[in-house]
C-alpha positions as CSV (number, residue, x, y, z in Angstrom):
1,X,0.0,0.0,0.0
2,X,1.8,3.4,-0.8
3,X,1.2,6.7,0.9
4,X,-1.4,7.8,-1.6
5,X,-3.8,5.4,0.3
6,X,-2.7,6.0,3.6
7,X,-4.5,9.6,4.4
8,X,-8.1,10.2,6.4
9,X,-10.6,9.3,4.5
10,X,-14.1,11.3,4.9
11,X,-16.9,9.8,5.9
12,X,-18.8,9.5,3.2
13,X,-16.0,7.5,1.8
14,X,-15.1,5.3,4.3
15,X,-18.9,4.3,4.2
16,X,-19.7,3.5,0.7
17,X,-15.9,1.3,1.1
18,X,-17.6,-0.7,4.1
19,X,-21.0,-0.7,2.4
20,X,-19.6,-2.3,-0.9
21,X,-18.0,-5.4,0.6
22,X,-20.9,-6.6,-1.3
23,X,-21.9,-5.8,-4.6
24,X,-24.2,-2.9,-4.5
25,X,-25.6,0.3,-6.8
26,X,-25.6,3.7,-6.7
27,X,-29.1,4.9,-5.2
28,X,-28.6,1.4,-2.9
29,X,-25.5,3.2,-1.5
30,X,-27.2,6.3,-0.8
31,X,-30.0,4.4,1.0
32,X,-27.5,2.2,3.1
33,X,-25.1,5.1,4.6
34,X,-28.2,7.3,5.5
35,X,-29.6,3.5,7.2
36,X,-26.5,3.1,8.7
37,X,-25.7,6.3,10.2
38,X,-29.1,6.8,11.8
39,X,-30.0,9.8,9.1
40,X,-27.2,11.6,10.1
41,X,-25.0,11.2,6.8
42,X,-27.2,12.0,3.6
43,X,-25.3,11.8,0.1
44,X,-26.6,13.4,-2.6
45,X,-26.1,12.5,-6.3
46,X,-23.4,14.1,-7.1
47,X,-21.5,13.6,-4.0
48,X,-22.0,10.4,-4.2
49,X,-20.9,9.6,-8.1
50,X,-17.6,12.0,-7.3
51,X,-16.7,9.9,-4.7
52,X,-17.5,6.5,-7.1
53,X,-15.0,8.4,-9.7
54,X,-12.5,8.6,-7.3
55,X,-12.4,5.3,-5.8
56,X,-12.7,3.6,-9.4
57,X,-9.3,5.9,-10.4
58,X,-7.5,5.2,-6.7
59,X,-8.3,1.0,-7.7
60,X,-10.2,0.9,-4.2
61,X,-13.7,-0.4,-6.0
62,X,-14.3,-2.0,-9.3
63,X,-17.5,-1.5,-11.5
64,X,-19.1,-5.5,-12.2
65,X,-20.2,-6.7,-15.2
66,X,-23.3,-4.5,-16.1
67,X,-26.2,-7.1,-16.2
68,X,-28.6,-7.0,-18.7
69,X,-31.7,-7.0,-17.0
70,X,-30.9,-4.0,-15.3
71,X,-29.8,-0.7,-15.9
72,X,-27.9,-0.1,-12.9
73,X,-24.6,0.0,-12.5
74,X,-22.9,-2.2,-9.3
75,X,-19.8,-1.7,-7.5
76,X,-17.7,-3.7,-5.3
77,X,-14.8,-3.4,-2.8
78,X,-11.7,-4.4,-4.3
79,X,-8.3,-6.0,-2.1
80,X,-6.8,-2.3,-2.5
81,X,-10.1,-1.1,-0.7
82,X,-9.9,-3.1,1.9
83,X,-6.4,-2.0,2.8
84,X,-7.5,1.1,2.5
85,X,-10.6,0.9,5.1
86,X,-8.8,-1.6,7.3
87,X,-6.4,1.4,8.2
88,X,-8.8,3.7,8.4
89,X,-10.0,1.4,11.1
90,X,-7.0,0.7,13.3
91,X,-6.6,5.0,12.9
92,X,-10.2,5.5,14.1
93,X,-9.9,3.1,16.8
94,X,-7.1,5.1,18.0
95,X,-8.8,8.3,18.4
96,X,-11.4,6.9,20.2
97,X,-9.1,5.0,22.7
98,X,-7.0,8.6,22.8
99,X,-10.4,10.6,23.3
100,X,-11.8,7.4,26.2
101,X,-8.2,8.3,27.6
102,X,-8.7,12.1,28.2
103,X,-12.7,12.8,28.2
104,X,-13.0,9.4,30.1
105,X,-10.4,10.0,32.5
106,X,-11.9,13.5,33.7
């Protein structure tokens, strides 16, 4: 993994990374992170398909096969991707053990 991947990822990204360890679309993405965060996080369209773009280019998710029966596209986590969220785990973990630490100890 170089240092390109090894940065704080937003949210938003580090959602739809842990949303497509299975196969999922677009609009089912949207739906899943606004599920999943309790309403809090709410992508919209554009947002969403930036953040697609970018992951596609970075090798972190890969488009499937386009199916015929349906128009929509799918996209899946790749092994890159889950390097890249894995870390973002072990840092997150950390700031909440560093923030238990502090706020906890008061």
């Amino acid at each position: 993994m170089g240092n390109n991947d090894s940065v704080a990822l937003t949210e938003a990204v580090y959602y739809i990374l842990l949303i497509l360890y299975e196969p999922m679309h677009g609009y089912g993405i949207m739906q899943k992170i606004e599920e999943l965060s309790s309403g809090r996080v709410k992508l919209a369209a554009g947002t969403l398909y930036g953040a697609i773009n970018t992951m596609l280019d970075k090798d972190w998710i890969q488009a499937l096969p386009e199916v015929s029966s349906s128009r929509k596209k799918e996209y899946i986590i790749t092994e890159r991707g889950k390097q890249v969220a894995a870390s973002e785990l072990i840092r997150l973990q950390e700031l909440v053990l560093n923030g238990e630490e502090i706020i906890g100890g008061e």
